[in-house]
N, C-alpha and C positions, 0 to 999 in steps of 0.2 A: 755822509762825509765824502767831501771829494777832494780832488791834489790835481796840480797841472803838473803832467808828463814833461819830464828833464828834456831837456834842448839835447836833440839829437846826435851832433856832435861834443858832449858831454860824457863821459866814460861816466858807470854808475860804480858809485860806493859799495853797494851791496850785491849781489848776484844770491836768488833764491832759488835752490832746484829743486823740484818736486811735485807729484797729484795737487790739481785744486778739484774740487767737486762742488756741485749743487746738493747743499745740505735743505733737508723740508724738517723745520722746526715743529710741532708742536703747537697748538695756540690753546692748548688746556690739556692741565697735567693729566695722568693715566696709562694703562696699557696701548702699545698700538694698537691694539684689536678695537681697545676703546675709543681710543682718537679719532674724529670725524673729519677734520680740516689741518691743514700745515703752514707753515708762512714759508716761502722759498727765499732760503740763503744762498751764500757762498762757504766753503770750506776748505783749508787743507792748510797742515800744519805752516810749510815755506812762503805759500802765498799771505797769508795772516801776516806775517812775520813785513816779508813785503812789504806790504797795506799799513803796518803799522809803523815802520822804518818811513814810508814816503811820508804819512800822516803828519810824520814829525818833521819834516822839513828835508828828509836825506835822498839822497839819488837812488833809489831801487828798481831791482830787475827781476822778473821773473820769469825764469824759463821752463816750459813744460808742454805737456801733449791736450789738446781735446780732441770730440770727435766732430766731424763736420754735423752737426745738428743745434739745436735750437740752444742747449744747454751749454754748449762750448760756447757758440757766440756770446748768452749769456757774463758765462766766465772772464770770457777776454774783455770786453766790458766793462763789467761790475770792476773788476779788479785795475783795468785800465782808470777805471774811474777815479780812484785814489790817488793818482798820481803816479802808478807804477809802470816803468816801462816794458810793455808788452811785446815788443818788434821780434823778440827771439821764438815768442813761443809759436808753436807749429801746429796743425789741420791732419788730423790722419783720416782719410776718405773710408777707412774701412771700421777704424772700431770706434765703440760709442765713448761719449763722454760719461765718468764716473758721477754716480748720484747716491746720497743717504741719507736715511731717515733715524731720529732718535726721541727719546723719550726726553720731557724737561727735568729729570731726577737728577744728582750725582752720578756723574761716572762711578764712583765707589758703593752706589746704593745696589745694596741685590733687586732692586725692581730695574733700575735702570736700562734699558734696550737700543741695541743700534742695530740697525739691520744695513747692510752696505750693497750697494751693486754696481762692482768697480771690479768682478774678474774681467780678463781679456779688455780691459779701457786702453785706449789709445795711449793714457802716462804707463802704463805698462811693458808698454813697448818702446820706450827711452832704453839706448844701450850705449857703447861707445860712438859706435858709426851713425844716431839719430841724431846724437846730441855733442856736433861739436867741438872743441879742447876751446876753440876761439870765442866761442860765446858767452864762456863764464870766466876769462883769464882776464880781461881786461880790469876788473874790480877789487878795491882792497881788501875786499872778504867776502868769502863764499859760502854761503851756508845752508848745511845740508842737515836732513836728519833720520831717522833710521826707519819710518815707514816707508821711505823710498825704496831701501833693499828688499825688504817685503814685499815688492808685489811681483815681483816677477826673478827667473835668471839674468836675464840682459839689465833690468836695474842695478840689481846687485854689481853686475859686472861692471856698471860705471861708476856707483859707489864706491867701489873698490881701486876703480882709475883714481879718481877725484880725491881719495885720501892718501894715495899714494905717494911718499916722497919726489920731489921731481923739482929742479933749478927753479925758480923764479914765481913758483907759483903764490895765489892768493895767503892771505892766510885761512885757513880750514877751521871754520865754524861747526859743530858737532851735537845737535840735542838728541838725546839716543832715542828717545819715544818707542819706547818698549812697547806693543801693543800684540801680545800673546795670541789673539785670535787672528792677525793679520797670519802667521807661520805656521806649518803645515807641522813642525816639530816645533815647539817652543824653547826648548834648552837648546836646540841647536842655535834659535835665532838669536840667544841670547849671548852664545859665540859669538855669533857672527858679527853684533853690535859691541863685544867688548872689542873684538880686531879693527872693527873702522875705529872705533872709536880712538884707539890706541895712537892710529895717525892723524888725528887732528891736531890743528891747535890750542882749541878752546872747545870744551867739551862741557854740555847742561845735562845733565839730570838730578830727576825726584828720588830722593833716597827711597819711596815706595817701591819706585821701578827698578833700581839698582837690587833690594831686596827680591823682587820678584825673578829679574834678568840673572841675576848673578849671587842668590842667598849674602848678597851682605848688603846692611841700612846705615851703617855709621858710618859719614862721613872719613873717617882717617882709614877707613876699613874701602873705602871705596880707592880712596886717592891711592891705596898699596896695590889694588887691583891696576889703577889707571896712571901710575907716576909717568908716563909720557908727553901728555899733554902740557905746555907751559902754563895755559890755566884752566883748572878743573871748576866749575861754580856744583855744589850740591844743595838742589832747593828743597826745604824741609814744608811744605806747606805753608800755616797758617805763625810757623816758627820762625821764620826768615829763612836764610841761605847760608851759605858755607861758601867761601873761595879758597882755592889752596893755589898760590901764584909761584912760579916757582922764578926765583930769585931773589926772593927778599930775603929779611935777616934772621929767619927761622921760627919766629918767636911769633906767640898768637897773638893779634894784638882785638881789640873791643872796635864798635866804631868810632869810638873816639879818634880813630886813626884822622889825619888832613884831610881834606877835601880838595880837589882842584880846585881851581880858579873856572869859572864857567867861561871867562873871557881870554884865556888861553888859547895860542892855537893848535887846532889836535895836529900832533903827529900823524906820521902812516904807520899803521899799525901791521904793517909788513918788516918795519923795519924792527932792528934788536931796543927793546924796550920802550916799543910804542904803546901809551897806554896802561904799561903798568911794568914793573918787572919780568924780566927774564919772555915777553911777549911778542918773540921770535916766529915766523913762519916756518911752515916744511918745508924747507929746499933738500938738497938732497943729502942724506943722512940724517935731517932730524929728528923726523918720526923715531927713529931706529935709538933713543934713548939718549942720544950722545952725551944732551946738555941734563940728562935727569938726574945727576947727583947732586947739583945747585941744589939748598935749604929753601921749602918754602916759606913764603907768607902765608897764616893763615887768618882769614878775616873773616868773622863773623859778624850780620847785621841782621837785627827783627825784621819782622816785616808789619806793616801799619796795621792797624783794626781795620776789617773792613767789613761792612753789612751787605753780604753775598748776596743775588738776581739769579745768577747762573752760574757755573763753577766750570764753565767751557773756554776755552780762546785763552787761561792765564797761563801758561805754560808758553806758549810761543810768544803773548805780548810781553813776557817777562825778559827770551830773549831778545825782543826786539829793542827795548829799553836798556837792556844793557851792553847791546853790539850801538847802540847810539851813542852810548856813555866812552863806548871806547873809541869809535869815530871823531870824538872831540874830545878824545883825548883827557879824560877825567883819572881821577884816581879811584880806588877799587872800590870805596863803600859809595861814592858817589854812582859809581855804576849800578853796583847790587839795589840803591834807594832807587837809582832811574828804574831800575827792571821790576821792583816792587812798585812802583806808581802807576808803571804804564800797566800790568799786571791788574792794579786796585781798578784801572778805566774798563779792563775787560769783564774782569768779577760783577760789576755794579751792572752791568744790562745783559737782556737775556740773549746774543750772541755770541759769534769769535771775535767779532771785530768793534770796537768800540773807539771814537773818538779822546786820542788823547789829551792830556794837559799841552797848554801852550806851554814850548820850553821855557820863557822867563817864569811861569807860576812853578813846573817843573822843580827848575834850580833851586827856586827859591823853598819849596819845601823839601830837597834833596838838603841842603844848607843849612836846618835846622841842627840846631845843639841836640845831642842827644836826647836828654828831658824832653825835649820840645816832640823831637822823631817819636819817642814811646808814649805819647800821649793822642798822635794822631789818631784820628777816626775818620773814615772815607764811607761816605755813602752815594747810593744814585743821584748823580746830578755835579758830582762833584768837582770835575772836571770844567765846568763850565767857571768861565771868569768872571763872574757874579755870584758865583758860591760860596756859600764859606765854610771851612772845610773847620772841620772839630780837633781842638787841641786843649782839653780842659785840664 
């Protein structure tokens, strides 16, 4: 899959901050001990996101560190390759580029293994003064997520810049990606992800991780933890999602809710109520709750059958699909189906990255009537425009 790189004088829609690494997949299931050979990928939660946003037609950027060796060149590359624009990220002559190896099982399987070798990486040493304010402001949305603050101090400490209330700024994309082994204490780090997160303005997570991060799974039980955000999305797995928007009329409603118009033009979703209710950026004072007494909307939507390959990449292709939904300015359950398809594209092949649906197939199974949505079936291959996708 490739993408031609946005015309230079083009400000990008998206701005991605965060580690990419060289993942070495597996090319038969087992222990590593067992495993003879590997296929060399790419990895890392923002660049995915990236690769998936450009995939689908949008201006994406990603900024981040490698090391001057064979693997970073790699990196810049492969991900270049998608269409993403690379011009910000930077060359650290001293540390190496991040690499990992994993088993092909479930992240949730007890056999499942990832062994990592990303201490002291060159994205590790991303802090304010590496990476900066100018290279990610120009974009209508910034999106970060919480392995960032994990690796290092000086991360954390821009994390902590970047969600910070402050005039003018993007608006603040937030997937918490709890990963317990990445933190040296874990409840701490689970702090430390409810406080960024606090100042975003769009904030993902798995109610797994929210139960692990923070001991609560239920969705309204999360949003009382997190009422700051103007929009909270909670992905339940193979259950669908949860939105909780805050500005609408309080009331839950089904997906039965409208649907955009696909031929609409999206809004800036910096401005008040682009893209959905009450879908205001951080400027200064908002993070700080001002507008959290507004009722929300809360939207629930399944998520389609889909016949798993791999169960890696769907977490970030999910965000990618529904920060696309909101780039043009869709209405909420059309978002939450965008991030459940592009999601069903990463499910179906054994990577992070996987070739999305062309947006008019897209739309069009976004658009389906309810009936229609809870009958889908998505398997490998599906994505291609000569497929036919199951709705019996």
């Amino acid at each position: 899959m490739t993408g031609t790189p946005p015309p230079a004088d083009e400000a990008p829609e998206v701005v991605c901050l965060g580690e990419s690494m060289v993942t070495f997949l597996p090319e038969r299931p087992g222990r590593l001990a067992e495993v003879p050979s590997f296929t060399r990928a790419i990895g890392g939660a923002e660049s995915n996101v990236a690769c998936a946003l450009a995939a689908a037609g949008h201006r994406a950027k990603w900024v981040g560190r490698v090391g001057r060796d064979g693997f970073g060149e790699h990196l810049v590359r492969a991900i270049g390759g998608y269409g993403v624009d690379v011009t910000a990220v930077r060359t650290d002559p001293r540390r190496p580029t991040g690499v990992y190896f994993r088993t092909a099982t479930d992240r949730a399987s007890d056999a499942h293994e990832v062994v990592y070798y990303r201490a002291g990486s060159a994205a590790s040493a991303m802090s304010p003064e590496t990476v900066p304010y100018a290279a990610l402001a120009d974009a209508r949305i910034l999106h970060l997520s919480g392995i960032t603050p994990a690796l290092s101090a000086s991360c954390l400490a821009l994390v902590r810049e970047l969600t910070a209330p402050r005039a003018g700024r993007p608006l603040v994309s937030f997937d918490v990606n709890f990963r317990p082994g990445l933190w040296a204490d874990p409840a701490e780090g689970g702090r430390v992800l409810l406080e960024l997160a606090r100042g975003a303005d769009l904030v993902f997570v798995g109610a797994d991780e929210a139960e692990d991060a923070w001991g609560v799974g239920e969705p309204e039980a999360i949003r009382a933890l997190l009422p700051e955000p103007a929009v909270l999305v909670v992905k339940r797995g193979g259950e669908g999602a949860v939105v909780f928007e805050r500005g609408g009329e309080g009331a839950v409603v089904s997906e039965r809710a409208a649907v955009s118009s696909p031929g609409a033009p999206p809004p800036d979703p910096r401005a008040s109520n682009a893209g959905g209710a009450g879908f205001a950026p951080g400027g200064e004072g908002a993070a700080s709750g001002g507008g959290a007494a507004a009722p929300d909307l809360v939207v629930s939507v399944p998520a389609p059958r889909v016949d798993v390959v791999a169960p890696v990449g769907a977490g970030d292709a999910f965000a990618a699909g529904f920060l696309s939904g909101t780039l043009r300015g869709l209405g909420t359950v059309a978002r939450v189906r965008h991030g459940h398809l592009t999601a069903a594209a990463a499910l179906t092949v054994p990577g992070d990255l996987a070739e999305p649906p062309r947006r008019a197939r897209a739309d069009r199974l976004a658009g389906l009537d309810e009936a229609a949505w809870g009958r889908l079936h998505l398997g490998p291959g599906w994505t291609g425009d000569d497929q036919e996708v199951r709705t019996p």
